[in-house]
PDB file as gemmi writes it, atoms N, CA and C in Angstrom:
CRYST1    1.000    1.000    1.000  90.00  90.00  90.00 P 1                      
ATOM      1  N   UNK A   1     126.607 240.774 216.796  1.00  0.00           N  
ATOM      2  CA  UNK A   1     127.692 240.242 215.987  1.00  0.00           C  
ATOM      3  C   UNK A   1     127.201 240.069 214.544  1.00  0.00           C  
ATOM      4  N   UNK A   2     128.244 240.237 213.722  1.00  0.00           N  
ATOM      5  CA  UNK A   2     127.472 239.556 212.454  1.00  0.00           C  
ATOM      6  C   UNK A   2     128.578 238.843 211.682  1.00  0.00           C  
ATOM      7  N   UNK A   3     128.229 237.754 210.425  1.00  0.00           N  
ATOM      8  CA  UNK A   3     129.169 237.629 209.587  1.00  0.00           C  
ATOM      9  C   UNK A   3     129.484 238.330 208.523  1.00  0.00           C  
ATOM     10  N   UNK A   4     130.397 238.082 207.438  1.00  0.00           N  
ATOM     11  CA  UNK A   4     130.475 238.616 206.407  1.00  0.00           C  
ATOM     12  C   UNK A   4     130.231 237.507 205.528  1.00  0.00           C  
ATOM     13  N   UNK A   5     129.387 237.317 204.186  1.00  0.00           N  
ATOM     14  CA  UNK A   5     129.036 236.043 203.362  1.00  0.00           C  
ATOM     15  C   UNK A   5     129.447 237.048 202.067  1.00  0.00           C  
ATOM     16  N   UNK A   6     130.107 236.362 200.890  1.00  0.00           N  
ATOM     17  CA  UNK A   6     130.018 236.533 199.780  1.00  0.00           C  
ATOM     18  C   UNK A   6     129.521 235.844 198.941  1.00  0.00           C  
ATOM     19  N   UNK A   7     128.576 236.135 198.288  1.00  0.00           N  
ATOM     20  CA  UNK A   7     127.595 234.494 197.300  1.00  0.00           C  
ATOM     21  C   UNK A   7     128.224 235.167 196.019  1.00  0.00           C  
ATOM     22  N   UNK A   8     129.331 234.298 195.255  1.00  0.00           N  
ATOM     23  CA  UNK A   8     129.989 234.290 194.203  1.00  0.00           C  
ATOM     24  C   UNK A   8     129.465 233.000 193.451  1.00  0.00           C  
ATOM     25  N   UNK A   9     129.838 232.958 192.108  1.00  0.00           N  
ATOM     26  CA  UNK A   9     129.981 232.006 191.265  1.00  0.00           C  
ATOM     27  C   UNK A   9     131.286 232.041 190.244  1.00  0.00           C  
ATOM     28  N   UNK A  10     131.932 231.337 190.808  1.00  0.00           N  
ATOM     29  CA  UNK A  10     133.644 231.761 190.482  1.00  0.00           C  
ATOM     30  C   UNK A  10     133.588 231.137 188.931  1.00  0.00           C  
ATOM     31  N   UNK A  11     134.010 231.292 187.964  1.00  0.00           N  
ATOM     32  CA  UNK A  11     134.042 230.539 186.708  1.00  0.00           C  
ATOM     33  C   UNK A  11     134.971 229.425 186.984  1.00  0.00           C  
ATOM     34  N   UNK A  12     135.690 228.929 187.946  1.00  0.00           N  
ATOM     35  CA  UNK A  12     136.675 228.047 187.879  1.00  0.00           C  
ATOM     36  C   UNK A  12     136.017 226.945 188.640  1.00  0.00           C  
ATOM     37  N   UNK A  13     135.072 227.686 189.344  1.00  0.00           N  
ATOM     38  CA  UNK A  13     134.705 226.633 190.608  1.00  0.00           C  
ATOM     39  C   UNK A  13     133.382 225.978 190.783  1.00  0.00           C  
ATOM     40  N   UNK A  14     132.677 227.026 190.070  1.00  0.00           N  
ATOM     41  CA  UNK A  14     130.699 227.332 190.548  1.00  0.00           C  
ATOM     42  C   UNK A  14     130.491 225.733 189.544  1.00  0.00           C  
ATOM     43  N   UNK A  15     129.331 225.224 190.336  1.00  0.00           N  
ATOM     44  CA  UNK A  15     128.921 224.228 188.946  1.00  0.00           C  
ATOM     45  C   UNK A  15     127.572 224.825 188.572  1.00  0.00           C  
ATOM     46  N   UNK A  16     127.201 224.311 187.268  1.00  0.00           N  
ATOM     47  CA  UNK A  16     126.297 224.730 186.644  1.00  0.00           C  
ATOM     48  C   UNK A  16     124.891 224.287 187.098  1.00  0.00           C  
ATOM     49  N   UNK A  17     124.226 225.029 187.112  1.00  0.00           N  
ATOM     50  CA  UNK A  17     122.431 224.391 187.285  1.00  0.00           C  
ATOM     51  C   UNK A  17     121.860 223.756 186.129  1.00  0.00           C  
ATOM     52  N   UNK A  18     121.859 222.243 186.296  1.00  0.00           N  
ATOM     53  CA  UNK A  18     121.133 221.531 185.528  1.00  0.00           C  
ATOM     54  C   UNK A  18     120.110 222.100 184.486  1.00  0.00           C  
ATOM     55  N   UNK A  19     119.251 222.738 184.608  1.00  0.00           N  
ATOM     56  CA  UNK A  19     118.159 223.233 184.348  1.00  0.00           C  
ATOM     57  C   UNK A  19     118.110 224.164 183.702  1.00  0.00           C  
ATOM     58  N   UNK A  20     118.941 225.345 183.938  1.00  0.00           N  
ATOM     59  CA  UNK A  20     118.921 226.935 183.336  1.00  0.00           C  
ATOM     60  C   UNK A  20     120.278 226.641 182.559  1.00  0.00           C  
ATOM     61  N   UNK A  21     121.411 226.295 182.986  1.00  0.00           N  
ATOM     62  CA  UNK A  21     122.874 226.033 182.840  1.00  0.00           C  
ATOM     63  C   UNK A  21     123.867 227.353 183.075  1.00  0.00           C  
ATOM     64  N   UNK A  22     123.110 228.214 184.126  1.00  0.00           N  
ATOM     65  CA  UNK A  22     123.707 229.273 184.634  1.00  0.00           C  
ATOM     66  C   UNK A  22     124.382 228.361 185.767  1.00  0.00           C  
ATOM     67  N   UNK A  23     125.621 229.178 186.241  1.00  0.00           N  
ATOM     68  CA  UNK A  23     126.196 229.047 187.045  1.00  0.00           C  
ATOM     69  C   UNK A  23     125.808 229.059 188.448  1.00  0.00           C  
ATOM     70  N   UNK A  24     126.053 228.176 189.211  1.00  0.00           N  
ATOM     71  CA  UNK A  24     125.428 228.091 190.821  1.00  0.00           C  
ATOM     72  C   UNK A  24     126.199 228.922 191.520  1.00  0.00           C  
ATOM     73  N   UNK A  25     125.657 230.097 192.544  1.00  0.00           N  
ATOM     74  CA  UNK A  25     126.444 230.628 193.539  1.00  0.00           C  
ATOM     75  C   UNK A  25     126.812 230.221 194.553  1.00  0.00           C  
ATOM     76  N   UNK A  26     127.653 230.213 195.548  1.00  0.00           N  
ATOM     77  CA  UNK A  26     128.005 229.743 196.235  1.00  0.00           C  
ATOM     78  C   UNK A  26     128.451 230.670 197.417  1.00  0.00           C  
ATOM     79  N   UNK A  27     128.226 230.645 198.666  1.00  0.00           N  
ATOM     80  CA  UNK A  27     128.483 231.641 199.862  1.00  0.00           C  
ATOM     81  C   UNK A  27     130.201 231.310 200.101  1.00  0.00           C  
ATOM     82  N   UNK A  28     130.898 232.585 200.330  1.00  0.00           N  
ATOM     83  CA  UNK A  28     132.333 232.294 201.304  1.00  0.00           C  
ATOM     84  C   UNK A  28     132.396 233.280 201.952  1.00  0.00           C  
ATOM     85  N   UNK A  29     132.885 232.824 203.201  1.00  0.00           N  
ATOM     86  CA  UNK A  29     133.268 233.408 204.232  1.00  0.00           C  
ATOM     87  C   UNK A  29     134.037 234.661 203.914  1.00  0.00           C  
ATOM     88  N   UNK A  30     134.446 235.288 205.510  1.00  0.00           N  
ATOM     89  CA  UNK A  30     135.780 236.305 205.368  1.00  0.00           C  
ATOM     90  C   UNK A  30     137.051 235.865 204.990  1.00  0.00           C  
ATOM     91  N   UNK A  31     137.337 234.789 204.728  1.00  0.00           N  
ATOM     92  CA  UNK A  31     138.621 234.154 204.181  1.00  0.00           C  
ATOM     93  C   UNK A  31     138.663 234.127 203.100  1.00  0.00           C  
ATOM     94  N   UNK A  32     138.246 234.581 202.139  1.00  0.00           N  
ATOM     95  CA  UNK A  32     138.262 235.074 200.786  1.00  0.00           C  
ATOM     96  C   UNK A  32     138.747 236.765 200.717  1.00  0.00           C  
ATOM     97  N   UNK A  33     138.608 237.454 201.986  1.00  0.00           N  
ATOM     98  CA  UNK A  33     139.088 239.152 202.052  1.00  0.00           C  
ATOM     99  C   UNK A  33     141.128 238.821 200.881  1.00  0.00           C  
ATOM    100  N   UNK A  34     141.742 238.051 201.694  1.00  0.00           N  
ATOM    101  CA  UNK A  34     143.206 237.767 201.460  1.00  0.00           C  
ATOM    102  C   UNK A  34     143.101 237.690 200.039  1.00  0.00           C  
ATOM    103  N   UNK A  35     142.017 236.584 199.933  1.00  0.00           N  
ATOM    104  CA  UNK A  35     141.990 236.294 198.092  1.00  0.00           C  
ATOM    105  C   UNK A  35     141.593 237.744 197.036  1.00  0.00           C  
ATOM    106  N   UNK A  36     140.864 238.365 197.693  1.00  0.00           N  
ATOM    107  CA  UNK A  36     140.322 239.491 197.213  1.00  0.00           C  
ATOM    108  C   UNK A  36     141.648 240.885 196.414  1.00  0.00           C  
ATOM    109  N   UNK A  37     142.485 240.367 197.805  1.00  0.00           N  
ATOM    110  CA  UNK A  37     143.698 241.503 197.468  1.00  0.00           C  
ATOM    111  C   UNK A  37     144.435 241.163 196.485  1.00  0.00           C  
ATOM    112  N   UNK A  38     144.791 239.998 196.699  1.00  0.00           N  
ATOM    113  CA  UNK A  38     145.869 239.236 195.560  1.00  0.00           C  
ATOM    114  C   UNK A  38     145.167 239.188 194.133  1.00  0.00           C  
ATOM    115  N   UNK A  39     144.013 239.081 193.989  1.00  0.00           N  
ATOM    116  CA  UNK A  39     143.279 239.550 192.696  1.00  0.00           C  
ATOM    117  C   UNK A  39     143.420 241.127 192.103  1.00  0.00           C  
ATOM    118  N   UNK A  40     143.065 241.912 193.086  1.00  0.00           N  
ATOM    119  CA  UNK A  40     143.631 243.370 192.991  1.00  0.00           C  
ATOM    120  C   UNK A  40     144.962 243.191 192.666  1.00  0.00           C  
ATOM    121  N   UNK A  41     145.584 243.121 193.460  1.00  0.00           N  
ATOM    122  CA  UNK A  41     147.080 242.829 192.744  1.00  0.00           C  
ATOM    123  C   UNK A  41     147.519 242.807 191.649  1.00  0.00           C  
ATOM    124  N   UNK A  42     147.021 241.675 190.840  1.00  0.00           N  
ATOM    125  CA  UNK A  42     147.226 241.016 189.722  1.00  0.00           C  
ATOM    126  C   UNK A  42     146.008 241.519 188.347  1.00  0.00           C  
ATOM    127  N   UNK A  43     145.475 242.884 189.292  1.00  0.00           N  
ATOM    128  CA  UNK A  43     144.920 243.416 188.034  1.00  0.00           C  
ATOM    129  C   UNK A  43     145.433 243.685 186.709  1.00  0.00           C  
ATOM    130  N   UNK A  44     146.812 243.843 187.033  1.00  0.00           N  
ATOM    131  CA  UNK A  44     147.666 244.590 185.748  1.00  0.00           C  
ATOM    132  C   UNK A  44     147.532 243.208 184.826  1.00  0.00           C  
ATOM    133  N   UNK A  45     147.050 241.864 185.071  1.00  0.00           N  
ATOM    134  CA  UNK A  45     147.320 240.727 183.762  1.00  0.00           C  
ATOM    135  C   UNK A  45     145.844 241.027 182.992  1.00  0.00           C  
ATOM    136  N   UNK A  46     144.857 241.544 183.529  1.00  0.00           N  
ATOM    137  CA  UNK A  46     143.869 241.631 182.787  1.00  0.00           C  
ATOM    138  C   UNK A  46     144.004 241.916 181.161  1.00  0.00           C  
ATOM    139  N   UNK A  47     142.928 241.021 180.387  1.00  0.00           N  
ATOM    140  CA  UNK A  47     143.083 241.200 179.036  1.00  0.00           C  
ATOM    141  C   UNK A  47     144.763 240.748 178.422  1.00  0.00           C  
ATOM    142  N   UNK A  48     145.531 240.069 179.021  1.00  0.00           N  
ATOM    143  CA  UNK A  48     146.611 239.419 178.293  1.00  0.00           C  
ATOM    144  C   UNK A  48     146.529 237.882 178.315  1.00  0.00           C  
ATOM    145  N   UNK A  49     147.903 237.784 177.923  1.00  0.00           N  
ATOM    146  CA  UNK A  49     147.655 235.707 178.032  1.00  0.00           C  
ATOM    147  C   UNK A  49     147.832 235.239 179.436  1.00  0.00           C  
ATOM    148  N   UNK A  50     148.187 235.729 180.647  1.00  0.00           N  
ATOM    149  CA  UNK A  50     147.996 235.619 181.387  1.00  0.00           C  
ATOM    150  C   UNK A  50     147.369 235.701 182.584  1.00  0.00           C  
ATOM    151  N   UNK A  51     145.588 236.048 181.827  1.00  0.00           N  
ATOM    152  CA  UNK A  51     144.842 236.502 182.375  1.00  0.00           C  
ATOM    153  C   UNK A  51     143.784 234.738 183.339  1.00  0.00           C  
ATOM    154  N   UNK A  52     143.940 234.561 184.434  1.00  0.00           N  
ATOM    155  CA  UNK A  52     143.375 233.752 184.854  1.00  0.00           C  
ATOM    156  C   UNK A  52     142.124 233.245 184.207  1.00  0.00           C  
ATOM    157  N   UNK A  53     141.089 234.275 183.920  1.00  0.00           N  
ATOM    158  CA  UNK A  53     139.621 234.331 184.086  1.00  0.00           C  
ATOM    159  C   UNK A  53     139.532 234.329 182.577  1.00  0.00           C  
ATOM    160  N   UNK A  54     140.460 235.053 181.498  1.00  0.00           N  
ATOM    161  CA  UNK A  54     140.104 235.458 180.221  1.00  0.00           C  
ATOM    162  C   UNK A  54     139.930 234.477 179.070  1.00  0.00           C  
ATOM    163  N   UNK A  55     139.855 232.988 179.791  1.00  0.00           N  
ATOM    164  CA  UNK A  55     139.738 231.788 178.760  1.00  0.00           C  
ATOM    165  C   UNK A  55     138.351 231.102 178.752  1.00  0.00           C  
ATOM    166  N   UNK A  56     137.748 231.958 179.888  1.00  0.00           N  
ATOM    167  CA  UNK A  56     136.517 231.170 179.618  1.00  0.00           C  
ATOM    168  C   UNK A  56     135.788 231.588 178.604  1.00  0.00           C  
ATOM    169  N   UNK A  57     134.255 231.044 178.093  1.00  0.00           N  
ATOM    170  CA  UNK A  57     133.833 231.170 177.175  1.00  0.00           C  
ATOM    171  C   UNK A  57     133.053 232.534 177.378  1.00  0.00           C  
ATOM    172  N   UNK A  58     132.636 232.588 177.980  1.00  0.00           N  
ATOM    173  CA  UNK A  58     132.051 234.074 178.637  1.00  0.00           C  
ATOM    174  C   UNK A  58     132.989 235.246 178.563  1.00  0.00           C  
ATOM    175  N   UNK A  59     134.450 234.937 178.836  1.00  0.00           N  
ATOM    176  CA  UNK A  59     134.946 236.328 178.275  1.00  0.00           C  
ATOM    177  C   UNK A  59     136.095 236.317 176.407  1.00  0.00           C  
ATOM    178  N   UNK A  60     135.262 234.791 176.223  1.00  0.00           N  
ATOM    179  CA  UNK A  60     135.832 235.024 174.499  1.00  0.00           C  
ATOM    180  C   UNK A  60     134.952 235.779 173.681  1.00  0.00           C  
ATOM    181  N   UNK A  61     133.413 235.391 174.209  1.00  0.00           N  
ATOM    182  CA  UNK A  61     132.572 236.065 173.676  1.00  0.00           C  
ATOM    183  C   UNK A  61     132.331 237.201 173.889  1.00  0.00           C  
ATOM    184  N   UNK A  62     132.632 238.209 174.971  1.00  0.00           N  
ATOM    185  CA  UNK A  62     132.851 239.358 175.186  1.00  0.00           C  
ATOM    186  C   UNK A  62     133.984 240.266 174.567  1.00  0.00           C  
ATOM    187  N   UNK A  63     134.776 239.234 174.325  1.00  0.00           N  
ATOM    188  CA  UNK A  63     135.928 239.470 173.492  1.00  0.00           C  
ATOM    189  C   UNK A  63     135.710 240.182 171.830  1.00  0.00           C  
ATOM    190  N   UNK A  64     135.173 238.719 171.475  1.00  0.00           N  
ATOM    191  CA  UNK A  64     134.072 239.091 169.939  1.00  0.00           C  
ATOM    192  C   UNK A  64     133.234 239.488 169.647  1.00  0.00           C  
ATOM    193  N   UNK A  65     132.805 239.970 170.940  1.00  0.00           N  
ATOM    194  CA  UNK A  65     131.393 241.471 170.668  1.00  0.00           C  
ATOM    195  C   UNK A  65     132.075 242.438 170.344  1.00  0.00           C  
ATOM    196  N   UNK A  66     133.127 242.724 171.237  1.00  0.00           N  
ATOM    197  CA  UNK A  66     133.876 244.007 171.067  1.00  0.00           C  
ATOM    198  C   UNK A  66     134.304 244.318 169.862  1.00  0.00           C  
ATOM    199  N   UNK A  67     135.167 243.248 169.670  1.00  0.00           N  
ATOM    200  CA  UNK A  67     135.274 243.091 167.814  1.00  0.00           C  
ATOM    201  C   UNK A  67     134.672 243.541 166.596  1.00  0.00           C  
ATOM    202  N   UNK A  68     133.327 242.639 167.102  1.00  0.00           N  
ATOM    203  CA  UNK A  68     132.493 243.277 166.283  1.00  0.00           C  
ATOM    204  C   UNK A  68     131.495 244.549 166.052  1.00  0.00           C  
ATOM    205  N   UNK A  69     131.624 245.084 167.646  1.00  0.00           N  
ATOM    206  CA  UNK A  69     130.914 246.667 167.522  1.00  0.00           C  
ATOM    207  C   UNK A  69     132.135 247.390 166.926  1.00  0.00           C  
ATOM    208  N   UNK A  70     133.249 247.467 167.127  1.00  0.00           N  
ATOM    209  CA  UNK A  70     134.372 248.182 166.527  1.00  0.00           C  
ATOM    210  C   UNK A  70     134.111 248.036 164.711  1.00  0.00           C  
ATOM    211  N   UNK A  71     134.320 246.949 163.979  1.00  0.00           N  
ATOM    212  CA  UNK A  71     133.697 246.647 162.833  1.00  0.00           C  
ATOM    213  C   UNK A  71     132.564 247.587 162.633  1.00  0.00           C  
ATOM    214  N   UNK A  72     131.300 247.588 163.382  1.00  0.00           N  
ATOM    215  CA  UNK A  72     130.421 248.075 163.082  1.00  0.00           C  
ATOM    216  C   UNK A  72     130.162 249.493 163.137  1.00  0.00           C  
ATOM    217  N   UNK A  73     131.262 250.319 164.237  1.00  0.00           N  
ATOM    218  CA  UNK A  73     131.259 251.436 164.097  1.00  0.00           C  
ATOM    219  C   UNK A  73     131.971 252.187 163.042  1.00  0.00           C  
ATOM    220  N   UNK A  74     133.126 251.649 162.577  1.00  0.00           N  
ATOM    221  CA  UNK A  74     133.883 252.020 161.777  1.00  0.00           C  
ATOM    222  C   UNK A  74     133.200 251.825 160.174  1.00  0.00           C  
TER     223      UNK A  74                                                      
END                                                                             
């Protein structure tokens, strides 16, 4: 038999490690498969204002890299 484990660190959920201040992973089960789809789903909000994930600071700053290699190529 075996299980299925996913070790994620969700930006909404993971807490941070004291120490490094990276994000802690965390194992979930196969009951995250359901969650998995409905994310697929809802690929089409990526990169708009209704992007779940796109407010954290990690993807503003990914945001303003982009920015700025565009700047820099041009």
């Amino acid at each position: 038999s075996y299980r299925l484990r996913f070790h994620l660190a969700p930006p909404l959920l993971a807490r941070r490690d004291p120490a490094t201040g990276v994000p802690r992973k965390r194992a979930f089960g196969a009951w995250v498969l359901p969650v998995f789809r409905l994310l697929a789903r809802l690929k089409g909000l990526r990169g708009t204002g209704l992007d779940p994930f796109g407010w954290t600071a990690e993807r503003r700053a990914e945001r303003a890299l982009i920015g700025e290699y565009e700047k820099t190529v041009d």
